[in-house]
MDAnalysis code that builds the backbone (N, CA, C; Angstrom):
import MDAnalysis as mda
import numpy as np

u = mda.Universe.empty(225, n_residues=75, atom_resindex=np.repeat(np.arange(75), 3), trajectory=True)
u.add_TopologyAttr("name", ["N", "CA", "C"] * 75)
u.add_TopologyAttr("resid", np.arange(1, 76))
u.add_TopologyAttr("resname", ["UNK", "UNK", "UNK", "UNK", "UNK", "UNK", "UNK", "UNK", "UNK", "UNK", "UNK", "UNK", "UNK", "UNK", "UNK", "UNK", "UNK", "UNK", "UNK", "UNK", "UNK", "UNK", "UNK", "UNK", "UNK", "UNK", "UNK", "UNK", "UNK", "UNK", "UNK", "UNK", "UNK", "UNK", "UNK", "UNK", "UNK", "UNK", "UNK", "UNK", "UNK", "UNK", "UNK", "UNK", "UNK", "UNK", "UNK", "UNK", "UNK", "UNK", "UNK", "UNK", "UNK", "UNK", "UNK", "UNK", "UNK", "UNK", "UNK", "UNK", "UNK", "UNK", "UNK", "UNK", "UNK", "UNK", "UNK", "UNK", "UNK", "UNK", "UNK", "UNK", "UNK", "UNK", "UNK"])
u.atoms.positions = np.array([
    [13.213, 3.310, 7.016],
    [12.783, 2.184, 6.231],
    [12.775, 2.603, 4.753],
    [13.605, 2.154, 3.887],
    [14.092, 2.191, 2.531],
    [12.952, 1.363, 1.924],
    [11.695, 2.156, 1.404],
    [11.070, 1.384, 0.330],
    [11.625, 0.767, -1.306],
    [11.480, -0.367, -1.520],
    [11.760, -0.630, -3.401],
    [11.212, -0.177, -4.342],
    [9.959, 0.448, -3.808],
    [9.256, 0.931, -5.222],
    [8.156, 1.952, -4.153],
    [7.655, 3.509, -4.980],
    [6.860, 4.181, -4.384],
    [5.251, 4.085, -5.405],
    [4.372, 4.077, -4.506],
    [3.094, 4.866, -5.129],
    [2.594, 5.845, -4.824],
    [2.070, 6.643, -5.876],
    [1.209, 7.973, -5.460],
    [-0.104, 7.562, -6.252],
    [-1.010, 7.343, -5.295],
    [-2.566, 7.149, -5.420],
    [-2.987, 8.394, -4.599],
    [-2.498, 9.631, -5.146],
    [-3.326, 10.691, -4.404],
    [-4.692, 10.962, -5.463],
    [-5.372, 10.878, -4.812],
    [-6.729, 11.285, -5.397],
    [-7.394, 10.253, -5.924],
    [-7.138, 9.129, -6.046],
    [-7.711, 7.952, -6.634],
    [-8.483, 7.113, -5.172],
    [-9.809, 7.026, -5.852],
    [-10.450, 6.278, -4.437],
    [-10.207, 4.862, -4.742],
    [-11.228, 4.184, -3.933],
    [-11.157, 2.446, -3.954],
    [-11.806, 1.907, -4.928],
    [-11.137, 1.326, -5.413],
    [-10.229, 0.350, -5.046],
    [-9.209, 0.378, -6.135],
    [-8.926, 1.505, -7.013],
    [-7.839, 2.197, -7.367],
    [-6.402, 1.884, -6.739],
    [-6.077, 2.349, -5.428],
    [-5.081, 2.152, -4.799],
    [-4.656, 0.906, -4.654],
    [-5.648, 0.023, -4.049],
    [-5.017, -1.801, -3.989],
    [-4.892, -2.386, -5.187],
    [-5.722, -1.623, -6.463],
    [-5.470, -2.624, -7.351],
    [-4.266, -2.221, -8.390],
    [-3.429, -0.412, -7.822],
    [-2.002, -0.298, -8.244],
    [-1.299, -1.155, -7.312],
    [-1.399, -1.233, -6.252],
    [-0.192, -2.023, -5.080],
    [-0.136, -3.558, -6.188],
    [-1.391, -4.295, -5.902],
    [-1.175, -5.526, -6.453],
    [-0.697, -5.249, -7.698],
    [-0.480, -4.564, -8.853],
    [0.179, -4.694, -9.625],
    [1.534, -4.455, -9.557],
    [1.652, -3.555, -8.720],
    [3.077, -2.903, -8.690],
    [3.957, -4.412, -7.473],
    [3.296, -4.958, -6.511],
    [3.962, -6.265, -5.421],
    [4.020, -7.065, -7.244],
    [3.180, -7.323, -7.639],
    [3.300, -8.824, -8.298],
    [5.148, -8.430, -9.451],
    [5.483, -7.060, -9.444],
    [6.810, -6.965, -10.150],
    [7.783, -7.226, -9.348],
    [7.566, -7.313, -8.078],
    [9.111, -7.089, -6.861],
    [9.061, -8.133, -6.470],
    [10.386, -8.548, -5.999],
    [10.857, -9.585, -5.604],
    [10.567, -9.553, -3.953],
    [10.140, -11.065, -3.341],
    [10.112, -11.401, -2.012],
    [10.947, -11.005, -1.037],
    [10.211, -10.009, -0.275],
    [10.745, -9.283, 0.847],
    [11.256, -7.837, 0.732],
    [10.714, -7.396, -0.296],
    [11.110, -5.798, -0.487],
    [9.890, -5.169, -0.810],
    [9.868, -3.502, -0.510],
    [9.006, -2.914, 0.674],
    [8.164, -2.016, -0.783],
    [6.931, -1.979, -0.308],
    [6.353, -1.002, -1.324],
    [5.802, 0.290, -0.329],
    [6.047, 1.318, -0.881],
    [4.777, 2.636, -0.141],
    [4.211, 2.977, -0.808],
    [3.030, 3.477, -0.469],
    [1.276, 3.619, -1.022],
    [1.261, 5.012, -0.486],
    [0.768, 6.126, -1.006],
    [0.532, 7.321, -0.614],
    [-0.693, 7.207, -0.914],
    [-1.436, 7.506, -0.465],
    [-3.282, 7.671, -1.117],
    [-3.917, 9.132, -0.075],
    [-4.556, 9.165, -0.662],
    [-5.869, 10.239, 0.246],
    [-7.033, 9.801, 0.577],
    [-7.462, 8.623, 0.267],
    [-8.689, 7.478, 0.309],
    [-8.680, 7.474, 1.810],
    [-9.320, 8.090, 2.674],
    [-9.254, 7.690, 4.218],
    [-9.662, 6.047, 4.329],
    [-10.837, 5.625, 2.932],
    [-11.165, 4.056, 3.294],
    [-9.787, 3.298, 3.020],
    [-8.527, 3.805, 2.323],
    [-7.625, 2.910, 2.065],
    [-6.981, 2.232, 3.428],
    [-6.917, 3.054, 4.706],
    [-6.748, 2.457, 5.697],
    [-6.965, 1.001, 5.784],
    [-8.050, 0.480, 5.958],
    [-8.672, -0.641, 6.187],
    [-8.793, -1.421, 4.750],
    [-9.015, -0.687, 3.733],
    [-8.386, -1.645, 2.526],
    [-7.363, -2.085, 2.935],
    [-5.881, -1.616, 3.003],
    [-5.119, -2.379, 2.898],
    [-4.664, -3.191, 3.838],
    [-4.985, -3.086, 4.999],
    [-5.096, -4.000, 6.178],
    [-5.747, -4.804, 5.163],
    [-7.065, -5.387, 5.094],
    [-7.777, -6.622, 4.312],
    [-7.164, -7.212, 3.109],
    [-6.262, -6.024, 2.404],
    [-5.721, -6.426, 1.748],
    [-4.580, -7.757, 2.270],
    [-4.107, -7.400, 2.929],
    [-2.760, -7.960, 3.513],
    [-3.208, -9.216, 4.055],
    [-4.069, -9.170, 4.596],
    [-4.721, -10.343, 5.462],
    [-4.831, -11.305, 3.988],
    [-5.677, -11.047, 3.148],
    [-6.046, -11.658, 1.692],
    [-4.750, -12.329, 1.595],
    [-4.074, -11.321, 1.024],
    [-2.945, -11.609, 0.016],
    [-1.464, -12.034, 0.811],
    [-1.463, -12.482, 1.974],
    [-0.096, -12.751, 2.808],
    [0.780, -11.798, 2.965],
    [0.684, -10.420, 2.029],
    [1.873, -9.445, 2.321],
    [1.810, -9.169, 3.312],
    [3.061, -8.679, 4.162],
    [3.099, -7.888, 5.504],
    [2.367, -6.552, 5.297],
    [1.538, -6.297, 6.450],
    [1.296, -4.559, 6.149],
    [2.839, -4.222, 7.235],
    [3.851, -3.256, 6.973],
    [4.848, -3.369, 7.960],
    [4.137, -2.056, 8.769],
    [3.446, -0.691, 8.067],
    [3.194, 0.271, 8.293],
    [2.204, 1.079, 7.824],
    [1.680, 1.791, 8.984],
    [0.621, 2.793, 8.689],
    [0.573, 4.356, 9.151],
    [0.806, 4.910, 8.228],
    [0.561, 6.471, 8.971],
    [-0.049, 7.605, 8.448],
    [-0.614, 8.045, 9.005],
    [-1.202, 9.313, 8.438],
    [-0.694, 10.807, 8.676],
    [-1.024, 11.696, 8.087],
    [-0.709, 13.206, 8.062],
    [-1.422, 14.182, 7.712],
    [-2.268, 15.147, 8.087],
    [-3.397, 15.666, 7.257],
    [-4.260, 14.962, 6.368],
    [-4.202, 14.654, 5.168],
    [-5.148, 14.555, 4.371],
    [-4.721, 13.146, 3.132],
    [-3.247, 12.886, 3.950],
    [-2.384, 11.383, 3.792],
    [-2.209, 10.373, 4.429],
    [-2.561, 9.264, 3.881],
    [-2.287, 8.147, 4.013],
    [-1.121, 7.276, 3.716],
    [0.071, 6.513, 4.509],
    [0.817, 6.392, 4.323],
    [0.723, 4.781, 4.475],
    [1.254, 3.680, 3.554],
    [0.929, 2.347, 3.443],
    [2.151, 1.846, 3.251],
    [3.308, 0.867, 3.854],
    [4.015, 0.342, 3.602],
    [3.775, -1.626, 3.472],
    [4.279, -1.824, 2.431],
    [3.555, -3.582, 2.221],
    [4.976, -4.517, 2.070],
    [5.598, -5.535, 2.977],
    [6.040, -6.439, 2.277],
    [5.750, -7.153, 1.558],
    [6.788, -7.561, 0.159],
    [6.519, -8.030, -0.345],
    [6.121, -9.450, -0.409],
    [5.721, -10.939, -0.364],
    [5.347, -12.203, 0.415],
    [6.629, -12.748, -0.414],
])
């Protein structure tokens, strides 16, 4: 899965991370993919709520040690 644009929110807690995504979705065009790197274990469930909020797809979630991995369509 070919993201359009990356974030690195390592080390930035909440609500830091959703409030780079929403800036960074409101530049891309409908239907192309953003990733969120964070270390925020609460970003999990941020961005689920996020998505729910804001209509983007969450397409993906994964983690790795001490990473959080967030993929968002764009609405």
């Amino acid at each position: 899965m070919e993201a359009s644009k990356e974030l690195d929110t390592r080390g930035l807690n909440c609500p830091l991370p959703i409030l780079k995504a929403k800036k960074a979705l409101a530049d891309m065009g409908s239907g192309q993919l953003l990733r969120v790197v964070s270390t925020d274990p609460g970003s999990v469930r941020d961005f689920q709520a996020f998505a729910r909020q804001t209509g983007n797809e969450l397409v993906e979630q994964t983690s790795g040690g001490s990473e959080f991995v967030h993929v968002l369509r764009r609405r």
